[in-house]
C-alpha positions as a Python dict, from the first residue, in 0.01 Angstrom:
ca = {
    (1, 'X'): (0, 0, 0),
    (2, 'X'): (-95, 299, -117),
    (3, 'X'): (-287, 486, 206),
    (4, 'X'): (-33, 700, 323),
    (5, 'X'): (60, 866, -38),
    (6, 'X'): (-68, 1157, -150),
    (7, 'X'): (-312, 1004, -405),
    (8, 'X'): (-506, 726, -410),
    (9, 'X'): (-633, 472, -601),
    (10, 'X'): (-1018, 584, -527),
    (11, 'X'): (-867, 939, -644),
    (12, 'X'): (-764, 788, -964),
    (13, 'X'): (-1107, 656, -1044),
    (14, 'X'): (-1313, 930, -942),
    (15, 'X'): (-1083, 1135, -1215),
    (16, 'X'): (-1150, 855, -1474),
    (17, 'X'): (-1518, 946, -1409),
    (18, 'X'): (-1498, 1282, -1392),
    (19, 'X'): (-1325, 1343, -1733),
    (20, 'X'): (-1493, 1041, -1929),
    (21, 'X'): (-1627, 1161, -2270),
    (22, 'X'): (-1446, 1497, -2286),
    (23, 'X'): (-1074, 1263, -2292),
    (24, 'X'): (-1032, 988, -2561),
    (25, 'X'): (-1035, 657, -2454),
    (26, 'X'): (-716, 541, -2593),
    (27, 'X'): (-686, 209, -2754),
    (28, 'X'): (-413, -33, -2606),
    (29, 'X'): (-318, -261, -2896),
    (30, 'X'): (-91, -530, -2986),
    (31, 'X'): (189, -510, -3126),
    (32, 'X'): (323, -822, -3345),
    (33, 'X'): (645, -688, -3496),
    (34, 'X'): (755, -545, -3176),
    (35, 'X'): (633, -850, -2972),
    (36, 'X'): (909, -1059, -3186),
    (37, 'X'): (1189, -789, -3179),
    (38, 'X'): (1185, -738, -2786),
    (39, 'X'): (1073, -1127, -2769),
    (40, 'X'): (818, -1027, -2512),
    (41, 'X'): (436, -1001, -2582),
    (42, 'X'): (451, -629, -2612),
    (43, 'X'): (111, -388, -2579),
    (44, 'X'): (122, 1, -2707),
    (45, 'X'): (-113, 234, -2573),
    (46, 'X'): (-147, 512, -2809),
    (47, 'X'): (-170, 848, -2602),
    (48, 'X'): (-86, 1023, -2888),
    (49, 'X'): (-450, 987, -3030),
    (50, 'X'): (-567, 1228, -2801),
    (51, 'X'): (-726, 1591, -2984),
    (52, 'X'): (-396, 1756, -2828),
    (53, 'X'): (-165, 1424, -2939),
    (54, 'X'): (-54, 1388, -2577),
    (55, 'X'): (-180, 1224, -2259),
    (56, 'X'): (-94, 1566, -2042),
    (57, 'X'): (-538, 1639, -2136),
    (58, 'X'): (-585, 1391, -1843),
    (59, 'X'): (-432, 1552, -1564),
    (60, 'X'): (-533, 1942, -1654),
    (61, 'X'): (-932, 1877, -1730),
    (62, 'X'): (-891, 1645, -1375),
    (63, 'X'): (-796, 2000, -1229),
    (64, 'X'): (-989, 2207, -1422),
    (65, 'X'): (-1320, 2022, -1350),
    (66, 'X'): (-1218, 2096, -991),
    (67, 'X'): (-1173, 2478, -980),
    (68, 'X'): (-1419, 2676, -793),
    (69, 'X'): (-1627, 2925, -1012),
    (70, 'X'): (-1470, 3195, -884),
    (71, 'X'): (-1107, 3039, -958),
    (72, 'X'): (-1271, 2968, -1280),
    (73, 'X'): (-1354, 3359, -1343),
    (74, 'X'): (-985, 3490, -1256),
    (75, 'X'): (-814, 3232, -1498),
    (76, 'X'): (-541, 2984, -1485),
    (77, 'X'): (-169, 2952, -1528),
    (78, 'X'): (74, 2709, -1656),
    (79, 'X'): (433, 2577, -1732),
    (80, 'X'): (502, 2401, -1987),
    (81, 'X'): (724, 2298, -2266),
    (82, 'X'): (432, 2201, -2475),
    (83, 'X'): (210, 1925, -2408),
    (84, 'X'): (82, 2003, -2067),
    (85, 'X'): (51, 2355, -2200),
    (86, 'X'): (-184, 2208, -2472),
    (87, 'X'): (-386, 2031, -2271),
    (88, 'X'): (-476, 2287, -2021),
    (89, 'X'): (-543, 2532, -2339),
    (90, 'X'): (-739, 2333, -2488),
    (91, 'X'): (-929, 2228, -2186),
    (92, 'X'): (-969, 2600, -2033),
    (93, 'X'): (-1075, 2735, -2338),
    (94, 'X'): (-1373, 2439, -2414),
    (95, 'X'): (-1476, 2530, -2088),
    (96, 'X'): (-1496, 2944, -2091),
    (97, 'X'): (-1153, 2994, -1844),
    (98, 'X'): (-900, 3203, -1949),
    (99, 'X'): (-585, 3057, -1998),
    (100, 'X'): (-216, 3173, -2043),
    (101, 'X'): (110, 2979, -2060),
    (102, 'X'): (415, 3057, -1996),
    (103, 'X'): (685, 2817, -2213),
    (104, 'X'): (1078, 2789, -2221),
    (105, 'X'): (1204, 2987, -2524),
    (106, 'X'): (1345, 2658, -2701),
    (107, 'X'): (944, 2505, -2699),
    (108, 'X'): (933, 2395, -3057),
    (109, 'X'): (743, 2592, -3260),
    (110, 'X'): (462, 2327, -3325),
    (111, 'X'): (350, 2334, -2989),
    (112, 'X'): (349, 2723, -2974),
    (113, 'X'): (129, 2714, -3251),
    (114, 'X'): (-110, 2448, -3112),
    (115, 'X'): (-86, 2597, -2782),
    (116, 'X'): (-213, 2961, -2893),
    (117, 'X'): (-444, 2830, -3130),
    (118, 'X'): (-660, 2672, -2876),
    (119, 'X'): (-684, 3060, -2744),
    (120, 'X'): (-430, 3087, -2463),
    (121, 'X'): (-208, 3357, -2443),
    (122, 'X'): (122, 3220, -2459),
    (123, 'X'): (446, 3395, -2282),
    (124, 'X'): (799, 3308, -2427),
    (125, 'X'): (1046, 3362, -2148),
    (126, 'X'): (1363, 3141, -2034),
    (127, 'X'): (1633, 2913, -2103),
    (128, 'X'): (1515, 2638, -1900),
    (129, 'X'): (1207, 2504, -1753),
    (130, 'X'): (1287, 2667, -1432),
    (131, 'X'): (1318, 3005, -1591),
    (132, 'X'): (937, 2952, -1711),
    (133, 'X'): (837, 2811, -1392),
    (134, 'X'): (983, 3139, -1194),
    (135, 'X'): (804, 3374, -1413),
    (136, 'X'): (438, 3152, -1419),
    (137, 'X'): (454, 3207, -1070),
    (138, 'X'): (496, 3572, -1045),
    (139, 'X'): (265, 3601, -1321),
    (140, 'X'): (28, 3404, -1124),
    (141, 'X'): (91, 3605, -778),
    (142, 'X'): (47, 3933, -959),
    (143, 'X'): (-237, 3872, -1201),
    (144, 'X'): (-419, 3675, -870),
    (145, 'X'): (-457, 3353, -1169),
    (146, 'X'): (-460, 2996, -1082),
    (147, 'X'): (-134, 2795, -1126),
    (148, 'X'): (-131, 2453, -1284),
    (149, 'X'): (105, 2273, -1184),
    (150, 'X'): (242, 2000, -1475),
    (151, 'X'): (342, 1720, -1264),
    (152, 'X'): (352, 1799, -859),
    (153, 'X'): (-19, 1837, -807),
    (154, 'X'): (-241, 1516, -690),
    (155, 'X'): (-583, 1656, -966),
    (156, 'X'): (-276, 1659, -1231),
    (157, 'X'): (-113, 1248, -1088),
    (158, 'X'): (-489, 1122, -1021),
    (159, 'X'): (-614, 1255, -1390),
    (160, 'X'): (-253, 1072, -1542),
    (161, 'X'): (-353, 796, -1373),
    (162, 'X'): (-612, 692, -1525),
    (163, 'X'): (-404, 564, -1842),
    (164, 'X'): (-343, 296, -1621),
    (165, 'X'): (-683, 244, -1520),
    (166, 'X'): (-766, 189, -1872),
    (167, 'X'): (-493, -5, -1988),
    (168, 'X'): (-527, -286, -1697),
    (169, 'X'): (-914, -268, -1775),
    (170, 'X'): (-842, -333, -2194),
    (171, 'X'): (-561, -583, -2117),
    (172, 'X'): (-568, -754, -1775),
    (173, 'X'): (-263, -1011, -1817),
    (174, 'X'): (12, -687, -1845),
    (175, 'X'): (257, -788, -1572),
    (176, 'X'): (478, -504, -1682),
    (177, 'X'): (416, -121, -1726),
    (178, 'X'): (640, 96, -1907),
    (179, 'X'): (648, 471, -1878),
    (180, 'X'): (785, 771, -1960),
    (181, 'X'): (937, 988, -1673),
    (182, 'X'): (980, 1411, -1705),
    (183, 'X'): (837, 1557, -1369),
    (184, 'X'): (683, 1226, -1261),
    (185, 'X'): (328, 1300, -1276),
    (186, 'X'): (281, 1016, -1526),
    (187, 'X'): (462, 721, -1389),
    (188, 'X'): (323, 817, -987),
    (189, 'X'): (-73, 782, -1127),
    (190, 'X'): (5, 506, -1342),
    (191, 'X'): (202, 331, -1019),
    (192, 'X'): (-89, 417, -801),
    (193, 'X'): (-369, 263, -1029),
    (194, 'X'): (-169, -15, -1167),
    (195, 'X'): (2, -161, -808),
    (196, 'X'): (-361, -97, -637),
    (197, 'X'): (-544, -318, -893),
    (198, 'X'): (-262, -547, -958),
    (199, 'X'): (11, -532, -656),
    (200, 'X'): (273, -741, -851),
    (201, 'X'): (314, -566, -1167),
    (202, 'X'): (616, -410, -1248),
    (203, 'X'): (648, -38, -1292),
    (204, 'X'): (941, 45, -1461),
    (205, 'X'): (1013, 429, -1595),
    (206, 'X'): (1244, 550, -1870),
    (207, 'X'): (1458, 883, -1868),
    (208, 'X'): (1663, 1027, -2147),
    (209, 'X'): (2035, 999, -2071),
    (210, 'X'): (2103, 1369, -2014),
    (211, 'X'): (1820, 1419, -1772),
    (212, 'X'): (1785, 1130, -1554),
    (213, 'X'): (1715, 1262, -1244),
    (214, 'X'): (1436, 1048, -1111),
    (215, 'X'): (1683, 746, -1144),
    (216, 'X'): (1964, 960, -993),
    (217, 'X'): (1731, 1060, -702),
    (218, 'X'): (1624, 706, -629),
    (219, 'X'): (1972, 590, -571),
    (220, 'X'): (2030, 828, -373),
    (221, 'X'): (2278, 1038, -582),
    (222, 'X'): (2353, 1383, -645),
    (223, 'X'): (2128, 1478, -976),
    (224, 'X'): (2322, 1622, -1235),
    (225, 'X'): (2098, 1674, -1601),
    (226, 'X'): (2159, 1885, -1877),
    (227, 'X'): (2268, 1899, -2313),
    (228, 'X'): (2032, 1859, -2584),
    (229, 'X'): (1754, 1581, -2624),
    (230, 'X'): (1508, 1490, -2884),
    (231, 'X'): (1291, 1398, -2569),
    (232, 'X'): (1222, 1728, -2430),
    (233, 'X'): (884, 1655, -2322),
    (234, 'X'): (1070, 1474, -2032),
    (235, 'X'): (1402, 1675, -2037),
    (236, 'X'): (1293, 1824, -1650),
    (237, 'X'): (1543, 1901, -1387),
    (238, 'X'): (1327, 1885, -1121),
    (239, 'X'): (1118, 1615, -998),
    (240, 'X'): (800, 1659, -760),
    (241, 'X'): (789, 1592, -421),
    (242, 'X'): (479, 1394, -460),
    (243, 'X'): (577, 1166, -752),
    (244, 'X'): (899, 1110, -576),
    (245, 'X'): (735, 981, -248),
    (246, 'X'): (534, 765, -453),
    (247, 'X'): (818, 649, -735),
    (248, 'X'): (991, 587, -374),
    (249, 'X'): (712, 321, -259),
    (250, 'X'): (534, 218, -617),
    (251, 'X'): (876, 252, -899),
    (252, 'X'): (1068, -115, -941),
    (253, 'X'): (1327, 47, -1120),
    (254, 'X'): (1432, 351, -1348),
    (255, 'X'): (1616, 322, -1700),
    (256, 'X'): (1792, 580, -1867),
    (257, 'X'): (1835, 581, -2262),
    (258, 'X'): (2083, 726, -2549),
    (259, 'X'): (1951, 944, -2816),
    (260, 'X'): (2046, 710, -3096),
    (261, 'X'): (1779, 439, -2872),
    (262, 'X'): (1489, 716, -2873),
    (263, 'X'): (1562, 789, -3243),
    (264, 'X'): (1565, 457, -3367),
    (265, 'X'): (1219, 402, -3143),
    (266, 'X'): (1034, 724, -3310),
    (267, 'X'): (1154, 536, -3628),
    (268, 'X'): (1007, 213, -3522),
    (269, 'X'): (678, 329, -3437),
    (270, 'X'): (651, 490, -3793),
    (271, 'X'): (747, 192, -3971),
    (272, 'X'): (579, -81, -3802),
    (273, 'X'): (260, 63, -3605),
    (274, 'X'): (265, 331, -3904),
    (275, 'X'): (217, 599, -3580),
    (276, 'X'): (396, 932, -3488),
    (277, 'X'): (566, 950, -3147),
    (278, 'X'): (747, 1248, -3003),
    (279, 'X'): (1097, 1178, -2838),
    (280, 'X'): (923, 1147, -2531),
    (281, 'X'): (685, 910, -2650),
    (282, 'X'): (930, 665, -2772),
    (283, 'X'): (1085, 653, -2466),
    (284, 'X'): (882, 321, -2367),
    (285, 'X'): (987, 114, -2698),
    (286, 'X'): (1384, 275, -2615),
    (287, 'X'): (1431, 110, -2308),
    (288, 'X'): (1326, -191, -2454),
    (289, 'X'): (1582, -167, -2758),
    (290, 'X'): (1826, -49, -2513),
    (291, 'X'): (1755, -273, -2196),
    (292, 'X'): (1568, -587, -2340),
    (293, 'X'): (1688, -826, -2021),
    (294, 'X'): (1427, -666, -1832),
    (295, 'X'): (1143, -742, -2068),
    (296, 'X'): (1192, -1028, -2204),
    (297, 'X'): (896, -1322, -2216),
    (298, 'X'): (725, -1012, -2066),
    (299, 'X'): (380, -935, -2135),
    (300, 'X'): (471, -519, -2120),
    (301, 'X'): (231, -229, -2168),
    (302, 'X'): (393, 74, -2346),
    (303, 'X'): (240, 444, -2297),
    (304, 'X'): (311, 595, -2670),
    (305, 'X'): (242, 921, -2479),
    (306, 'X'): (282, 1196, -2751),
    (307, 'X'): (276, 1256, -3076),
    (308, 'X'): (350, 1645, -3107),
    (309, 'X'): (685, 1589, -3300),
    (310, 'X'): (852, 1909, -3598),
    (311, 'X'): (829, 1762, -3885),
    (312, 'X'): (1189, 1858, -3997),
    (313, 'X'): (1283, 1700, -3706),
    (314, 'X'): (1106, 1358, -3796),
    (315, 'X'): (1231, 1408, -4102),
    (316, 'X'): (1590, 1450, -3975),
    (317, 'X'): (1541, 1130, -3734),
    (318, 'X'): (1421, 910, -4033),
    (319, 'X'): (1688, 1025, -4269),
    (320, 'X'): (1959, 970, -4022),
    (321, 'X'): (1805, 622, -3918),
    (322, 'X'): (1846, 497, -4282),
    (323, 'X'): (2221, 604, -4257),
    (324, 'X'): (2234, 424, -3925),
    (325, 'X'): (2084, 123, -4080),
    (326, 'X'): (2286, 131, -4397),
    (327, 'X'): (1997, 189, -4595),
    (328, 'X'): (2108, 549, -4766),
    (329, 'X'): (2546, 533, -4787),
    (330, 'X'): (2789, 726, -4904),
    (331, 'X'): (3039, 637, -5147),
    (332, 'X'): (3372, 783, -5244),
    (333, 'X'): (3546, 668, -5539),
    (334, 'X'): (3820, 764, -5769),
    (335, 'X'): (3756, 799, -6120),
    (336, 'X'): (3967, 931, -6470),
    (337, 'X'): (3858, 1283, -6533),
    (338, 'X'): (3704, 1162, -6822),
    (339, 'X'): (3411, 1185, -7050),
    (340, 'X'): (3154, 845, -6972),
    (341, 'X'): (3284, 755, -6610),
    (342, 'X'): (3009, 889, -6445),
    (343, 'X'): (2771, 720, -6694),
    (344, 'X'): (2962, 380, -6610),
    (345, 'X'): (2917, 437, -6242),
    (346, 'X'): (2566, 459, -6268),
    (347, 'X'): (2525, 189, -6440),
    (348, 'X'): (2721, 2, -6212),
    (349, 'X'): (2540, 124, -5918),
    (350, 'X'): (2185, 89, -6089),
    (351, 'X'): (2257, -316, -6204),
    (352, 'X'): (2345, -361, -5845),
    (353, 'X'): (2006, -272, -5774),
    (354, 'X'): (2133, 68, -5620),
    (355, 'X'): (1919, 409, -5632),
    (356, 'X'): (2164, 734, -5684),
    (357, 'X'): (2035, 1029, -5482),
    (358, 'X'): (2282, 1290, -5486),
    (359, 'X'): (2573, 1288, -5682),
    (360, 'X'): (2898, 1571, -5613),
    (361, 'X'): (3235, 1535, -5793),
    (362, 'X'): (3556, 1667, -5575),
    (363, 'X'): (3817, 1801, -5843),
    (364, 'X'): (3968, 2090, -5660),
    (365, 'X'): (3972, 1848, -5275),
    (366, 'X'): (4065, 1555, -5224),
    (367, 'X'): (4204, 1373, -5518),
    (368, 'X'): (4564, 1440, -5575),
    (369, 'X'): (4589, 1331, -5930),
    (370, 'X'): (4492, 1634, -6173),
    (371, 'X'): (4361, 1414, -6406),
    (372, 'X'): (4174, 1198, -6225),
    (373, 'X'): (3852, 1331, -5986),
    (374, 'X'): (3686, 1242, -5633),
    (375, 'X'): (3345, 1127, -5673),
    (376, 'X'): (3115, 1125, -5423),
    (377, 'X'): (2738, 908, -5455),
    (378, 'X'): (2497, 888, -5189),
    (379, 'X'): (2312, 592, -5259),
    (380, 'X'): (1968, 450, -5130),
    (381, 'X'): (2034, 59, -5061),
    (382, 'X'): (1827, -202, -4889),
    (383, 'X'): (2048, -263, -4601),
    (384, 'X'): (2430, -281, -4503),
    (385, 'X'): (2417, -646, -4691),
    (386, 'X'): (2319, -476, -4998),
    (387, 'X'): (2551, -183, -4963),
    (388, 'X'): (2832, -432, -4942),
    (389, 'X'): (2722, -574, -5302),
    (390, 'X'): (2726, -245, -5464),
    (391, 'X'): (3122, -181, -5267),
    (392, 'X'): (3186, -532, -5467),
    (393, 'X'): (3061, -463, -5792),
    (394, 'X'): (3199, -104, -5818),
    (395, 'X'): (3531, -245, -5705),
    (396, 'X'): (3499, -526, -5979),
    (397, 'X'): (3474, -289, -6212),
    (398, 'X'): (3815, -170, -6120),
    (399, 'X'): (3694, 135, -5878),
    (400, 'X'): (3872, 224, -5530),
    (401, 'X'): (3559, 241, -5344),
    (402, 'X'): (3535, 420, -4994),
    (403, 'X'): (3217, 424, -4783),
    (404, 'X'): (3194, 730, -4583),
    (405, 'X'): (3055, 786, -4221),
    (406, 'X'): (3134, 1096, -4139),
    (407, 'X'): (3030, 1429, -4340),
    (408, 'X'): (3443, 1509, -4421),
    (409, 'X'): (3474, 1115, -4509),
}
């Protein structure tokens, strides 16, 4: 199946050898919680224990081990929008090779960080990943250094592969393998090592919504990506030629998913496998929130394939996931302008078993009584069940209670 693509299975396992002790060995566990929710018998493998959090350390030491020493003297160069860039820092400099990447001005600052810790010089220049790409090139023609390429490159799709490799190996009976898809280097090694071991699993990859240009390529249409995602690690315009050819032969099928599915999956992995995944890496446990008819009774592998996350970010998706599940709400309610009312709320609110976290009365907007006063409570509940007692009891009390969605109510 596999002879005429560009990388082979044989290429896959002579990168699994080549990189074996200098690239964790990722465990590929089970998941019970997320078995039951997706009702499928559902297997994480967590990439995101890597040194560099991500699973891009495969594919650049496979490429780096391959330089000739007199590649190795002049240096390498790479684009990236963070993990990739990582990688092949922290890769070049453990082995002596000078290193400098070139990143998309909206790289979060984490990865910056991480990036030019790990001794690379890092080069902030463009809007978009093809604005990085342009200038890594004529940095590379001009400075005579070695481009990396991040995805279309058969070291970078043989050294990916072997996540695969290992996850087959640790748990034979997977029937279905679930990956993220940015460039494609990912999903073509993991296609080439899982369909050459086990010919009938299913490979199935997972795009954000706005940038879904694998899927869009595969059918055949015109590829149209762009907007913000939490998932930039996969939010590429352009997909390689050589991933494509083998998505074309090896892919059963490409989902796309929401935002609100990738933030409620970074959630997710927090609270149940107690694990951080980057909006890329909870792309895998998305499309099964979002598209559970194509997993289900399933035995599924997921690649948790980064962890490099902000933390105001995570701190942003958890917050607004509580809201989302009705576990923090907002309540509007009219009260007398009048000494003890607040007191009497919170009382209310605290029998009801509700915990007051911000409190903001609206006498000047809102109300128009003079005498009476807009308040609004932003209260941490158990769930929307819960929320609905505390509505009751407030309105018991003889309250007009509002709960508010939106930030103007």
């Amino acid at each position: 199946m596999t002879e005429a693509l560009p990388v082979s299975l044989a290429d896959i396992r002579a990168a699994a050898s080549r990189i074996a002790g200098a690239v964790v060995h990722t465990p590929c566990l089970r998941s019970e919680t997320l078995s039951r929710i997706a009702k499928a018998d559902i297997w994480v493998k967590f990439e995101n224990l890597q040194f560099t959090a991500s699973f891009k350390e495969r594919g650049a030491l496979n490429t780096l081990l391959q330089l000739s020493p007199e590649e190795r003297q002049r240096g390498v160069i790479a684009m990236s929008a963070g993990n990739h860039a990582q990688g092949v820092a922290y890769h070049a400099g453990r082995l002596g090779i000078p290193a400098t990447i070139v990143m998309p001005s909206f790289t979060p600052n984490n990865k910056v960080k991480h990036t030019r810790d790990h001794g690379a010089r890092v080069v902030l220049i463009g809007d978009t990943l093809a604005e990085a790409a342009a200038e890594a090139r004529r940095l590379a023609e001009t400075e005579k250094l070695v481009f990396v390429h991040p995805y279309d490159d058969p070291r970078i799709i043989a050294g990916q592969g072997t996540i695969a490799l290992e996850m087959i190996d640790d748990v034979p009976q997977l029937d279905t393998l679930v990956v993220p898809v940015g460039g494609g280097g990912m999903i073509a090694g993991c296609a080439v090592a899982a369909r050459g071991l086990r010919p009938d699993i299913k490979v199935i990859g997972v795009e954000s919504a706005g940038y879904s240009a694998m899927r869009q390529l595969l059918a055949g249409d015109s590829v149209t990506v762009g907007g913000d995602t939490i998932a930039e690690g996969i939010a590429v315009r352009d997909i390689g030629q050589m991933p494509l050819a083998i998505a074309r032969a090896l892919v059963d099928r490409v989902l796309a998913v929401d935002e609100v599915a990738i933030e409620r999956a970074i959630a997710l992995f927090l609270e149940v496998e107690k694990t951080v995944a980057e909006g890329a890496g909870a792309a895998g446990l998305a499309a099964l929130l979002a598209h559970p008819q194509h997993f289900a009774g399933r035995k599924v592998g997921l690649i948790l394939c980064g962890g490099n996350i902000d933390t105001r970010l995570l701190a942003s998706v958890l917050l607004r996931g509580l809201v989302r599940d009705g576990r923090i709400v907002r309540l509007r309610l009219m009260i007398g302008d009048l000494p003890g009312q607040l007191a009497r709320v919170a009382g209310l609110i605290g029998g009801a078993g509700g915990n007051i976290v911000e409190v903001q009365h609206q006498r000047l907007f809102g109300s128009v009584v003079a005498k009476s006063t807009d308040l609004d409570v932003t209260v941490e509940t158990r769930d929307r069940s819960h929320a609905r007692e505390l509505v009751q009891a407030l309105e018991a009390a003889g309250f007009k209670v509002r709960v508010l969605e939106g930030e103007d109510g």
